[in-house]
C-alpha positions in Angstrom: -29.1 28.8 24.4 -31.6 30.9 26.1 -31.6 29.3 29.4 -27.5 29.8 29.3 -27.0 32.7 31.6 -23.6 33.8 29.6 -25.7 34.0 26.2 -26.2 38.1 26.1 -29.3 37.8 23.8 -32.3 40.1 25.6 -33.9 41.3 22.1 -34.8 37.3 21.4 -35.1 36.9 24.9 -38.3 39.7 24.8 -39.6 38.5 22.2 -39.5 34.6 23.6 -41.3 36.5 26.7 -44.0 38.4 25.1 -44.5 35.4 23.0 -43.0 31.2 23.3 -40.3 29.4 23.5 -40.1 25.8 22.6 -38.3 23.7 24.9 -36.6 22.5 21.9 -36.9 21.9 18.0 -36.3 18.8 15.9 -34.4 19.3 13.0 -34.0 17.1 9.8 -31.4 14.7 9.3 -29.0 16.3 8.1 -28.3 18.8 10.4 -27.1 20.9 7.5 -27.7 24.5 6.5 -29.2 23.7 3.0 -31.3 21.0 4.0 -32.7 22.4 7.3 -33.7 25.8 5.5 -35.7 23.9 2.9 -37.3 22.4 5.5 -38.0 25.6 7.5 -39.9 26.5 4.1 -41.3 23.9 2.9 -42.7 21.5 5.9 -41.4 18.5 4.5 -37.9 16.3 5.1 -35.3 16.2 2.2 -37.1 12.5 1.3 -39.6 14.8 -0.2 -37.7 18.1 -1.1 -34.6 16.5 -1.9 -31.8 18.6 -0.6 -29.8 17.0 1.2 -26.3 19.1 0.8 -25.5 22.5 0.4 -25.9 22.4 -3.3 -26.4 19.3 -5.6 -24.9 15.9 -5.6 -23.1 14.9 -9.4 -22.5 11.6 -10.0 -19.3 10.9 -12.1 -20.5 7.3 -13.7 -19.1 3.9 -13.1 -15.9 4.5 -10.9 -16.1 8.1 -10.8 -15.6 10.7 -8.3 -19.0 12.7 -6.9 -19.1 16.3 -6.3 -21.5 18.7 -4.9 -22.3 21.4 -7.0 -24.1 24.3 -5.3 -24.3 26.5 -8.4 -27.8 25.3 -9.0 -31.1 27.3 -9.5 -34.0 26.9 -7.1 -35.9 24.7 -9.6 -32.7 22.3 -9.7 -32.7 21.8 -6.1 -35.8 21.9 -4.4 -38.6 19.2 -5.5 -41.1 20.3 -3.0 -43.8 23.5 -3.2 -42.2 26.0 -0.6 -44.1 28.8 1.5 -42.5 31.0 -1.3 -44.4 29.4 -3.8 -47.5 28.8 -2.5 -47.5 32.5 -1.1 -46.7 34.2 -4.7 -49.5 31.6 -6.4 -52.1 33.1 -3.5 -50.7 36.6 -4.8 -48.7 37.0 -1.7 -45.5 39.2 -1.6 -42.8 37.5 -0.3 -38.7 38.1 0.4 -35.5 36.0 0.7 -32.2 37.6 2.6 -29.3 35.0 2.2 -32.3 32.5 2.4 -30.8 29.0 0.8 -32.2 27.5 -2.6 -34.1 30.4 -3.5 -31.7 31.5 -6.4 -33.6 32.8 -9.7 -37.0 31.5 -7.8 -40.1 32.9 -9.3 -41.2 33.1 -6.5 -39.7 36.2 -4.5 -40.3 39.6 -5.0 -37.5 40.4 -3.5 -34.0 38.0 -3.4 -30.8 38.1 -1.9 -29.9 34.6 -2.6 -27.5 32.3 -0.3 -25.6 30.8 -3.4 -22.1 31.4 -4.8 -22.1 35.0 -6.3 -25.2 36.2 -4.4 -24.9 39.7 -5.5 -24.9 38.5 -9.1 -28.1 36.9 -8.4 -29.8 39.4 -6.6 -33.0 40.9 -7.6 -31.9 43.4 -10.2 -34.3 46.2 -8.3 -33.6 45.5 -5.2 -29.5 45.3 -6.1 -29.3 48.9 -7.5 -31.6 49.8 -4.6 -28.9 48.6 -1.6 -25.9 49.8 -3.6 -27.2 53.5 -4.5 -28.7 53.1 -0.4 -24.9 52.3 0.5 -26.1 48.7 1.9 -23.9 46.9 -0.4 -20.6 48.2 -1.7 -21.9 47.9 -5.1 -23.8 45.8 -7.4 -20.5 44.1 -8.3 -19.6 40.5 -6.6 -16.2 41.3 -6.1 -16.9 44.4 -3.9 -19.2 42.0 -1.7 -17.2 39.2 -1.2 -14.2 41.4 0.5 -17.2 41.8 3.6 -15.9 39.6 6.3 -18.9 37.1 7.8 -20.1 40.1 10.6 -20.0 43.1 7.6 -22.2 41.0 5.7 -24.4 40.1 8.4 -25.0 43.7 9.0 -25.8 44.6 5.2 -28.2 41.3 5.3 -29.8 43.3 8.2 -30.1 46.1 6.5 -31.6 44.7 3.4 -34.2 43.3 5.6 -34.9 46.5 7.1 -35.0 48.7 4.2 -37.4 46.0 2.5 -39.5 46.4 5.4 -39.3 50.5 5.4 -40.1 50.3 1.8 -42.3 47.6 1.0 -42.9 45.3 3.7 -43.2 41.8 2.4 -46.3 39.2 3.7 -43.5 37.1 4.5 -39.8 37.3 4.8 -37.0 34.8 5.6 -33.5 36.5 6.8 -30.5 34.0 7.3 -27.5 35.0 9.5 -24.5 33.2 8.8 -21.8 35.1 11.4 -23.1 32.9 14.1 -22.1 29.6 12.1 -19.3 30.4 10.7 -17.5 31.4 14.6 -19.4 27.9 15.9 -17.3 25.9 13.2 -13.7 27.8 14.1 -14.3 28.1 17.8 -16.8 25.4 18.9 -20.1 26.3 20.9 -20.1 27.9 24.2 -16.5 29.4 23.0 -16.0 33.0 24.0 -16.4 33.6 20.9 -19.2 32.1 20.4 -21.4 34.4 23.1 -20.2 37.1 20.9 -21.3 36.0 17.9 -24.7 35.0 19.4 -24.9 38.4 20.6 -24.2 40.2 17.7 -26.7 38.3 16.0 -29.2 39.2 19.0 -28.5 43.0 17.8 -29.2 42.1 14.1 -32.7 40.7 15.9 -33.3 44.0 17.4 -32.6 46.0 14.5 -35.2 43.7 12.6 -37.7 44.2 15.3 -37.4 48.1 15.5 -37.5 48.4 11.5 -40.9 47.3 12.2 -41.8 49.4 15.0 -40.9 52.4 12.8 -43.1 50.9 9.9 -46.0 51.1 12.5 -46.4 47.3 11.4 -46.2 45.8 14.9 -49.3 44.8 15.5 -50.0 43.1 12.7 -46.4 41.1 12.2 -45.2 38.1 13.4 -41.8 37.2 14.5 -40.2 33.2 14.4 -36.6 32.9 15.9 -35.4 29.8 14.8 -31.8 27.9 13.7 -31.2 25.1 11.1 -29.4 22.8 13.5 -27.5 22.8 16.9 -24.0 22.7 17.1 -21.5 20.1 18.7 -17.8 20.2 19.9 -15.4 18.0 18.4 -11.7 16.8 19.6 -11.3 14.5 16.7 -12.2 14.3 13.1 -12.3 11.3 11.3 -10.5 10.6 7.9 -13.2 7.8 6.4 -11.6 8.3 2.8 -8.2 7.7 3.8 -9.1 4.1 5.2 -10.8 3.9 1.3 -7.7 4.7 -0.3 -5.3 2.4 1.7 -7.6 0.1 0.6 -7.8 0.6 -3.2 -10.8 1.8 -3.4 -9.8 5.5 -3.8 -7.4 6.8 -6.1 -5.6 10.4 -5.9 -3.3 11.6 -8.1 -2.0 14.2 -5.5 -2.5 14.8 -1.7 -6.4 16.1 -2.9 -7.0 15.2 -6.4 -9.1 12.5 -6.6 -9.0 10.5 -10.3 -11.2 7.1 -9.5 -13.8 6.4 -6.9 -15.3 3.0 -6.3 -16.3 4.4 -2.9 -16.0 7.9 -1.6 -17.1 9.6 1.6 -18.6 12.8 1.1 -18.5 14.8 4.7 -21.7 16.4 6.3 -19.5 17.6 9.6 -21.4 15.4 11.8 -21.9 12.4 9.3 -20.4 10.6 6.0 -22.4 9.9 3.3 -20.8 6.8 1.8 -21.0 6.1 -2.1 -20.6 3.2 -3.7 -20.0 4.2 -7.3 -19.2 1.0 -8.9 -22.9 -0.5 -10.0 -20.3 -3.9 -11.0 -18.8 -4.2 -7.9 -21.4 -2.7 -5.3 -22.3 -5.5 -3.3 -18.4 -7.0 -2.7 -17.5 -3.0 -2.0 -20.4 -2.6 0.6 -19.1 -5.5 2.4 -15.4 -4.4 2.8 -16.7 -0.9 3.7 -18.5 -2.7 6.3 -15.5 -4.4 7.5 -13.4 -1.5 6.8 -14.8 0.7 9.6 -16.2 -2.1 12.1 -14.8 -1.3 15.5 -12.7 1.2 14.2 -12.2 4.7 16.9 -15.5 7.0 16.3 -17.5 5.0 14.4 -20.4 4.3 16.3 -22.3 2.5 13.5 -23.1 2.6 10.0 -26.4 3.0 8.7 -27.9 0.9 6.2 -30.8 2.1 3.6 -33.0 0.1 5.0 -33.1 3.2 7.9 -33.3 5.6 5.1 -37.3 6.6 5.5 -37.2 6.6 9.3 -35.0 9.1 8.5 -36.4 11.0 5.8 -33.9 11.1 3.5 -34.9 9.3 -0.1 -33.9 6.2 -0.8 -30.2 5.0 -1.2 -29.6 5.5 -5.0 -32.1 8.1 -5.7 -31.5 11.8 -6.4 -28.3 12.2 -4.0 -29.0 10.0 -1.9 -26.0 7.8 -0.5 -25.6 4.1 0.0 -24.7 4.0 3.8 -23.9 6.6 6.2 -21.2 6.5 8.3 -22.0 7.8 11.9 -19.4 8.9 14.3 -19.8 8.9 18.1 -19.8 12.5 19.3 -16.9 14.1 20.1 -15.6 13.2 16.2 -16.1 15.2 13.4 -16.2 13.7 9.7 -13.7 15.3 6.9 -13.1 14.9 3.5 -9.2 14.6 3.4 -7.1 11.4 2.8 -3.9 12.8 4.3 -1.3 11.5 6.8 -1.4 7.9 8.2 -4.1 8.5 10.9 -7.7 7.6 10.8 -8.2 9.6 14.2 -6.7 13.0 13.8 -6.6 15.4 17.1 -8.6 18.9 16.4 -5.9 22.0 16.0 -6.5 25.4 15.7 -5.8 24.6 12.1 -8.9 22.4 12.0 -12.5 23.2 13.1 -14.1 22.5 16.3 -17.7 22.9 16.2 -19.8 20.6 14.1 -23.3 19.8 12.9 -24.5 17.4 10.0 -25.2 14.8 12.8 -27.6 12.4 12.5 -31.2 14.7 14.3 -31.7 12.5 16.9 -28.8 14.1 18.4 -29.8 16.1 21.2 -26.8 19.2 20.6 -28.2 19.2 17.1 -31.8 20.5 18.8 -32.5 24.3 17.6 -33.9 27.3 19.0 -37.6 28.2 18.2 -39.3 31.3 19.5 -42.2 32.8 18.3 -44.0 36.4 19.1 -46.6 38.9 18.2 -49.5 39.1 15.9 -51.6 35.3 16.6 -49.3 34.1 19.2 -50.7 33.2 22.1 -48.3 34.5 24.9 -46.8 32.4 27.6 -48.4 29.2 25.8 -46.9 25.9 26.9 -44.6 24.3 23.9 -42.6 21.6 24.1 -40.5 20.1 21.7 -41.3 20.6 18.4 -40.1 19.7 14.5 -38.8 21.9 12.3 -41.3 20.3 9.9 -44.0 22.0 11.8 -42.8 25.9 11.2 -44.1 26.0 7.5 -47.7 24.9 8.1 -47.8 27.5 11.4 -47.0 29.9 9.4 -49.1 29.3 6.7 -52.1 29.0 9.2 -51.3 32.4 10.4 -51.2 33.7 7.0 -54.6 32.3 6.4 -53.2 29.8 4.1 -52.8 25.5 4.3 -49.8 24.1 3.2 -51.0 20.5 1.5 -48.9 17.4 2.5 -46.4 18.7 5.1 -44.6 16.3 6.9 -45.3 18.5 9.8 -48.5 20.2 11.6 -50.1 23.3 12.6 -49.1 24.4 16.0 -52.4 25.2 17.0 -51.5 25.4 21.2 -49.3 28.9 20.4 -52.1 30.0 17.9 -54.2 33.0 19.3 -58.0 32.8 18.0 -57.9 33.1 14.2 -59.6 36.5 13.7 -59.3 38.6 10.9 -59.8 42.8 10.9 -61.9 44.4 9.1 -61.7 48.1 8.8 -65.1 49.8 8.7 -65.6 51.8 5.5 -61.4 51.9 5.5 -59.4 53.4 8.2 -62.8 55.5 9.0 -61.2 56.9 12.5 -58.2 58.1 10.7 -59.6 59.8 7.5 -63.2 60.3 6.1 -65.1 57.2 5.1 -65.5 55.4 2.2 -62.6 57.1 0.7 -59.4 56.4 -1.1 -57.2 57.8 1.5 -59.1 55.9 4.1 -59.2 52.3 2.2 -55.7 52.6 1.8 -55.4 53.7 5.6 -57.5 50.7 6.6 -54.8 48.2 5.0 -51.6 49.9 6.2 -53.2 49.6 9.9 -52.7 46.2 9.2 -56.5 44.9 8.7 -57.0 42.2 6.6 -59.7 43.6 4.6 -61.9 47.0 4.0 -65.4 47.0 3.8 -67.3 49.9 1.6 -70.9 50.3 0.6 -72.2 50.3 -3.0 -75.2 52.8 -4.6 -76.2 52.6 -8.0 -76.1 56.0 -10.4 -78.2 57.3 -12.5 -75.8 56.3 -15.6 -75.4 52.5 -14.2 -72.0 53.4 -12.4 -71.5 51.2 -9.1 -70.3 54.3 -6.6 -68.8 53.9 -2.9 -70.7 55.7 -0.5 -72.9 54.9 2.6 -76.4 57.1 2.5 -78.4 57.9 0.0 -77.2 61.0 -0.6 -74.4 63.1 -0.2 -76.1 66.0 2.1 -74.0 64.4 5.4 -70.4 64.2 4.0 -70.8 66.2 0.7 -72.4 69.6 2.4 -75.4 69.6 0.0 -78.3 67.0 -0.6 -77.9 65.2 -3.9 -79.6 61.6 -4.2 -77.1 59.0 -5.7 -79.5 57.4 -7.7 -81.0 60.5 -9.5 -77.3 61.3 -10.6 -74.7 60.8 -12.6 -71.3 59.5 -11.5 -69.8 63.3 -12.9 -72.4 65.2 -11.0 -71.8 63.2 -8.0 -67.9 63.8 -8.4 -68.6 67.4 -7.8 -68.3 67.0 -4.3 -65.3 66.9 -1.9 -66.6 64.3 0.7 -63.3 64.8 2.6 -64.0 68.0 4.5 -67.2 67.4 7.0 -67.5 66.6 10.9 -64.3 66.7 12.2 -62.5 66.8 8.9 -63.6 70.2 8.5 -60.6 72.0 10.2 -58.5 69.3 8.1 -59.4 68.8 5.1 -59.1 65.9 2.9 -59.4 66.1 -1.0 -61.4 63.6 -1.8 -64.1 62.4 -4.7 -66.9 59.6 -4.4 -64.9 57.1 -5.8 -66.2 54.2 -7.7 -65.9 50.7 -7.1 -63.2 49.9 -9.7 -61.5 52.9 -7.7 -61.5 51.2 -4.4 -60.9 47.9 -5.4 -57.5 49.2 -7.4 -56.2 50.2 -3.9 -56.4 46.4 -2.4 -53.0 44.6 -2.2 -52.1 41.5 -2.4 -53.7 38.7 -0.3 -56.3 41.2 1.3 -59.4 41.6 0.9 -62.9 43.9 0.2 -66.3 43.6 1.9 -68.7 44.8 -0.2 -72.1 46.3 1.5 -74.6 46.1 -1.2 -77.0 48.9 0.0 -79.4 48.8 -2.8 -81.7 46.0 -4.0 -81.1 43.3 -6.8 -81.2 46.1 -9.5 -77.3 46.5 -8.9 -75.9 43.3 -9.4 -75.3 43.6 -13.2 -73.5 46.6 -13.1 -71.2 44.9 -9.9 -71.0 42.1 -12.4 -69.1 43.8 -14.8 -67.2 45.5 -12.5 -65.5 42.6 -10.4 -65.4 40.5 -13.9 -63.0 43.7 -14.9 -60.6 43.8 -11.2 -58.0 42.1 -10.9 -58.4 40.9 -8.0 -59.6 37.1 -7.1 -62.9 35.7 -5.9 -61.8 35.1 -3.1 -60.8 38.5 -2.1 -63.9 40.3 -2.9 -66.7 39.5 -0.3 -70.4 40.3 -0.5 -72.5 41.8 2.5 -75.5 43.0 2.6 -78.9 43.7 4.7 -81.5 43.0 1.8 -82.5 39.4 2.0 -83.0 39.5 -1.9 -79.9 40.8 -2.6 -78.2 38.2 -0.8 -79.7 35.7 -3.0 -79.5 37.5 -6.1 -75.7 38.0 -5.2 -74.8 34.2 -4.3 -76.7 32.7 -7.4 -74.6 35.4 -9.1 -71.0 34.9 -8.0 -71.4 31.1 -6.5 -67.2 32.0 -6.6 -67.7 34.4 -4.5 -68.4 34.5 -0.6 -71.7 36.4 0.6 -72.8 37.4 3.8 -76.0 38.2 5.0 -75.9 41.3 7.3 -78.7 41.0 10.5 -78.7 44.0 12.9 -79.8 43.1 16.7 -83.1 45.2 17.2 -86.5 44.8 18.5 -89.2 44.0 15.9 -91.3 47.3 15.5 -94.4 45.1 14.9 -93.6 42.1 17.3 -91.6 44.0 19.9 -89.2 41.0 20.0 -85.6 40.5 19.0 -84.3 38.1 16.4 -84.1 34.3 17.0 -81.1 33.0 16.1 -82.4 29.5 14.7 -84.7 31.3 12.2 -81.7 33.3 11.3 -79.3 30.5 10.5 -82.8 29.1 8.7 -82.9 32.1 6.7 -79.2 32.5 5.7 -78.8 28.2 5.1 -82.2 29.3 2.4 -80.3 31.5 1.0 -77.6 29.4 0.2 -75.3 32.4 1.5 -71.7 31.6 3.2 -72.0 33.0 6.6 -73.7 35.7 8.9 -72.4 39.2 9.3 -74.1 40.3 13.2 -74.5 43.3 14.9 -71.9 42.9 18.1 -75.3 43.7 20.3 -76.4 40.2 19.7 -75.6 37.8 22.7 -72.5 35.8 21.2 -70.8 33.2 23.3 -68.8 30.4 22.2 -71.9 28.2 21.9 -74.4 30.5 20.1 -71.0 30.6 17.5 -70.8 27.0 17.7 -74.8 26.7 16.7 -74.0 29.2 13.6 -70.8 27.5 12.3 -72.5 23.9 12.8 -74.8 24.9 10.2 -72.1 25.6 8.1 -72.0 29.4 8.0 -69.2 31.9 9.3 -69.7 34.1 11.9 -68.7 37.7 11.7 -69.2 40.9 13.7 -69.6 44.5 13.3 -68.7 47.4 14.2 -66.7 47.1 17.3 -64.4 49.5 18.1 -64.0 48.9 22.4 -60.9 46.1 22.9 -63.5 44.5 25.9 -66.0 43.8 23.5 -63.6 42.7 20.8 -61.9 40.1 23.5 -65.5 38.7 24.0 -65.9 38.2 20.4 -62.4 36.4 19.7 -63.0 34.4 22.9 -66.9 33.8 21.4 -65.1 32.0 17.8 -65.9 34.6 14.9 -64.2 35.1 12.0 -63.9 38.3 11.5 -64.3 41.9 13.5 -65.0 44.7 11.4 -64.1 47.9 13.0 -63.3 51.8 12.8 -59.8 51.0 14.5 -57.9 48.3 12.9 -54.5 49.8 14.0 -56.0 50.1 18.2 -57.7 47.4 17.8 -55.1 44.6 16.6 -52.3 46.5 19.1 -55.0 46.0 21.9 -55.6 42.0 20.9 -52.4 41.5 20.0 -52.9 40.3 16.9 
């Protein structure tokens, strides 16, 4: 599609620039919407996840006709963990517009379900939001479903955009449908078609400049991608009309069928063949078999014994078929049992463009582009699986996704970095402060780091000195005071806040830790010694927050240990400026100092940038088993040298600059 010089799409195209392009993308077998999506999502084939239609197979007995039913919930049709799941279980906020087997899921915060009567099963919120915002019609399914395919395109647009104005999900998975739906009536590389596909390029752009208004560029990543290819067709087959000149399938009308010992339900591109019949299976497998030997468009059927190699489940189980019938391309597969002809000529009463092929089909190959925050730009990709989208994007969500079918691409993965905004958003608005925590996270770092004192009445308190003479005007010691004297002060109006004042209080650590969202995190400085770890104790044993986003630092050696042997749940990190010794006029060796912090028993080193890190003064620290981290480093130079060096993290005054400048 992108290399076709008539496809007007330069929004995907910019993005395929700044970021890559595959050369092309795998999809599952079968090239269906329903299957393909959960496979997007989940990083497994339907052998695992089980969809293998646009809804849910029913079987109707001995004999009986089967049906697919796609008024099912998400818990009826998907038997695999999805990046929804996994992401609302790591407290993750997460989105679905017109996303496929997601209806009534647990897991989205937000949910504009691709299922029959999708208003109906919208997110109540966010349904009263797009209809009083003028989105939607109204909350009523009736009003939606008199949209034609582009109008509801556009509101699906919308909805992605004002989610991403109002609340900006971690993740969020947007389905178009326009483009399809013009494929199937017109055929790809129709005039219509390059109008469709640029349309949809516009609904791209609209996306992409929801999130340059958000100010979220910099830290958000964008994936392009299809379910499946497309393919013309100038004949469709009529598989169930050869079953019922044969006996085997009995109408009452021209379309009502009333017995099926073997039916042909159409994917497009392929017929899934069931043999309903347990008595007579084997003798009706063999006349199928002769049935459609040799016959125009048939270029084989395929037997369950291929089954795994294609990863669908095994004939029999779930709705899985008991042969597929593949035609050659060129032929299309229908459901109807009309006329005389097997071989029926394509009309403009019939559709032209098919998918639902078997994947191996190289018009079934999709588009996959993928840009901004931890893609590597101008990386070399070549073909890929769509199996291999959910664990990338899990990896660049700091997440694993356990037994994909798929793997990480690591070779369009910038270095793994995470930000860390220094005492908050500390350029931006006075440090150690409310305003400037939550600063730090809408700059798009992945954590703040603050710096804990202990009061005179055993509160934990957020500040950096001793004392509050530098931002609080007048010298009071935090230890000698209690947490109400201390609050006394505004610590928003000093340096060059002065001529723009903030209003802000010391806050305690329950304070900051309240302002954290979801899936980031808070590096704690502990600036005092041992003495304050029962009273941080109590106070992270009261957040609500999870181990794993609450991080220890500190300078004191003790402390370290004191906090490790403390919160073994919890990661600490064992801060070691780069200075001359007083005494022995020399710096730090960096063997003692991985000696020191392995002692310890602490999870990684926290370094002044000053110390001389390369790629294999990292790989010495991280082959001892500890993390590598940096601070503070506010110049993008330096910052390259330490992403190109391995650490883990950056901690910095300028998330925002700084991520915009690494392109993270």
């Amino acid at each position: 599609m992108l290399e076709d010089p008539k496809t007007s799409v330069p929004n995907i195209r910019a993005l395929a620039a700044d970021g890559v392009q595959a050369k092309a993308m795998k999809v599952a077998t079968p090239s269906v919407t329903w299957p393909n999506h959960t496979t997007l999502v989940s990083g497994v084939y339907p052998r695992k996840h089980s969809v293998l239609f646009n809804g849910v197979l029913v079987r109707g007995g001995a004999g009986g006709q089967v049906k697919i039913d796609p008024n099912k919930l998400a818990s009826e049709l998907v038997a695999a963990p999805t990046i929804f799941d996994l992401l609302r279980n790591a407290g993750h906020t997460t989105a679905g517009v017109n996303w496929p087997c997601t209806r009534l899921s647990k897991s989205l915060d937000d949910d504009f379900p691709d299922s029959p009567n999708m208003v109906d099963f919208t997110t109540p919120r966010l349904r009263a939001e797009l209809a009083a915002a003028g989105i939607i019609p109204s909350e009523k399914q009736e009003d939606w479903a008199k949209l034609r395919q582009p109008q509801q395109d556009e509101a699906w647009t919308r909805t992605a955009c004002y989610l991403i104005r109002t609340r900006m999900p971690e993740f969020m998975a947007v389905h178009l449908l326009n483009t399809d739906s013009t494929h199937h009536k017109y055929g790809p590389e129709s005039m219509a078609s390059y109008s469709a596909l640029a349309l949809a390029d516009r609904f791209v752009g609209d996306i992409v400049n929801a999130v340059n208004a958000a100010g979220k560029r910099g830290s958000t990543t964008f994936i392009v991608t299809a379910d499946h290819g497309f393919a013309t067709a100038t004949n469709v087959l009529q598989p169930n009309l050869l079953l019922r000149q044969a006996g085997l399938l009995q109408y009452s009308n021209a379309t009502t069928i009333t017995s099926a010992r073997v039916q042909v339900v159409p994917e497009g591109g392929s017929g899934f063949i069931y043999l309903n019949d347990p008595a007579s299976r084997d003798a009706d497998r063999k006349t199928v078999t002769e049935l459609f030997a040799g016959k125009e468009g048939v270029a084989e059927l395929i037997g369950p014994e291929r089954f795994a190699e294609l990863g669908i489940p095994d004939a029999g189980t779930g709705g899985s078929p008991d042969l597929i019938l593949r035609p050659k391309m060129g032929y299309g597969v229908v459901g109807t049992a009309t006329g005389a002809d097997f071989v029926v000529p394509v009309t403009p009463a019939i559709s032209s463009g098919y998918h639902g092929y078997v994947a191996d089909e190289p018009n079934m190959d999709a588009i996959f582009v993928a840009s901004g925050r931890g893609i590597k730009r101008g990386a070399n990709l070549e073909t890929i699986r769509n199996v291999d989208v959910a664990p990338t994007v899990m990896k660049l969500l700091g997440q694993e996704l356990p037994n994909s079918d798929g793997k990480v691409l690591n070779e369009i993965l910038g270095r793994n970095v995470a930000i860390i905004a220094h005492r908050g958003g500390s350029y931006d608005a006075p440090e150690n402060t409310l305003a400037s925590f939550r600063l730090g996270y809408e700059h798009g770092a992945d954590g703040d780091e603050l710096d804990i004192h202990l009061t005179k009445d055993n509160q934990v308190v957020v500040m950096h000195d001793y004392d509050t003479e530098r931002v609080g005007g007048s010298k009071k010691k935090i230890a000698d005071s209690t947490l109400a004297e201390l609050q006394q002060f505004n610590i928003g109006a000093w340096g060059k806040w002065t001529n723009h004042p903030f209003n802000e209080k010391i806050p305690t650590l329950a304070q900051a830790l309240a302002t954290v969202p979801a899936g980031k995190k808070m590096f704690i400085e502990i600036k005092t010694g041992p003495e304050i770890i029962p009273a941080l104790e109590k106070v992270l044993a009261e957040t609500k927050l999870t181990p794993e986003q609450t991080i220890i630092i500190t300078f004191n050696y003790d402390s370290a240990i004191a906090a490790k042997k403390t919160f073994p749940n919890r990661k600490t990190y064992w801060l070691v400026g780069y200075a001359k010794d007083k005494t022995t006029g020399k710096f730090p060796e960096l063997a003692e100092t991985i000696q020191k912090a392995n002692a310890a028993h602490v999870d990684g080193l926290d370094l002044n940038f000053n110390w001389p890190l390369t790629k294999e003064t990292v790989g010495q620290i991280k082959a001892a088993g500890l993390e590598c981290h940096v601070w503070t480093v506010d110049e993008p130079d330096k910052a390259r040298e330490m992403v190109e060096a391995g650490v883990d993290s950056i901690t910095t005054n300028r998330p925002k600059f700084l991520r915009e400048q690494l392109g993270l």
